[in-house]
C-alpha positions as CSV (number, residue, x, y, z in Angstrom):
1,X,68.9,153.5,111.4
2,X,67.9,153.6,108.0
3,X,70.0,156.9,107.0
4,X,73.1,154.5,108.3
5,X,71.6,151.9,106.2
6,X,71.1,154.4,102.8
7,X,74.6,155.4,103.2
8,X,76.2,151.5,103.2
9,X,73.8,151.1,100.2
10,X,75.6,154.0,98.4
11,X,79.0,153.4,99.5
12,X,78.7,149.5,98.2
13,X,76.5,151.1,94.8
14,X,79.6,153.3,94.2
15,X,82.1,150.6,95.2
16,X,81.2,148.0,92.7
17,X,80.5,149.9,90.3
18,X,83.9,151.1,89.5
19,X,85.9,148.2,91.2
20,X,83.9,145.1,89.5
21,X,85.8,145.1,86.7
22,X,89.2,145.0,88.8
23,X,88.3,142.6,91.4
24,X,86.9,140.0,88.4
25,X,90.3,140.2,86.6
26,X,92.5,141.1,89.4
27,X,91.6,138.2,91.8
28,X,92.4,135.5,89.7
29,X,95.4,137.2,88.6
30,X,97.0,137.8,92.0
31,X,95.8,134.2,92.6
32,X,97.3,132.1,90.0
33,X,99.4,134.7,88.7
34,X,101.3,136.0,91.5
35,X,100.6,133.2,93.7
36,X,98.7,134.8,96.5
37,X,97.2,133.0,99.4
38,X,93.7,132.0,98.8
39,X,91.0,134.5,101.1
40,X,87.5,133.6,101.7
41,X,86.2,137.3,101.8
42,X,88.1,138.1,98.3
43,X,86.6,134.7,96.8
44,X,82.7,136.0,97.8
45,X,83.5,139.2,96.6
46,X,84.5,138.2,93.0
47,X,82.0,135.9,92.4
48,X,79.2,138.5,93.3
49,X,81.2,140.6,90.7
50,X,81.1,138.0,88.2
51,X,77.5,137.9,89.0
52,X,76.8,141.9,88.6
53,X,79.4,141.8,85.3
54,X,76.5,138.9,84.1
55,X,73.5,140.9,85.2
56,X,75.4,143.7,83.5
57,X,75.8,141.6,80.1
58,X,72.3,140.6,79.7
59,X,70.8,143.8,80.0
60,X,72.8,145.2,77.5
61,X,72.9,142.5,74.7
62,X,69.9,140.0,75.7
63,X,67.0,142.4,77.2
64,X,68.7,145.4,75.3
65,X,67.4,147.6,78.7
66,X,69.3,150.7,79.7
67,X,69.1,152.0,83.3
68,X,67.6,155.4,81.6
69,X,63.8,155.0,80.0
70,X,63.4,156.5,76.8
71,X,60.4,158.7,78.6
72,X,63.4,160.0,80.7
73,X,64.9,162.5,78.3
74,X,68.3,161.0,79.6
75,X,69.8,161.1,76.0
76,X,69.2,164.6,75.3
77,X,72.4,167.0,75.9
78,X,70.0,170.1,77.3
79,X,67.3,167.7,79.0
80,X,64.7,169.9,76.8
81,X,62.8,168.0,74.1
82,X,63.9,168.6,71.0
83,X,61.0,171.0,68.6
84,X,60.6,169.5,65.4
């Protein structure tokens, strides 16, 4: 059971991550734009977008945080520390 539930994890970690940014500016447009019929499913989905695009935002510019710690050696090209 919890391999199944590790694997939706992933999928949906994967899934937003690249299709945030076209579900938050897509929806609307196919909404208004297009004149699609509204969809209750599509509607939750973009606002937990808009909410991850947020999160996303004030990491980056208000807590200045990166998913990789400097202690990490993330940055580095060769993963070795640089000798001075």
């Amino acid at each position: 059971m919890s391999k199944i539930l590790k694997e939706f994890y992933g999928v949906g970690i994967l899934f937003f991550y690249y299709m945030k940014y076209i579900i938050l500016i897509g929806w609307p447009l196919l909404l208004y734009g297009l004149e699609y019929k509204p969809n209750i499913i599509m509607d939750i989905l973009w606002v937990y977008c808009l909410a991850l695009v947020t999160k996303d935002l004030i990491f980056r510019f208000v807590l200045k945080r990166s998913h990789c710690d400097a202690a990490s050696q993330c940055h580095t090209t060769s993963g070795k520390p640089k000798k001075p």
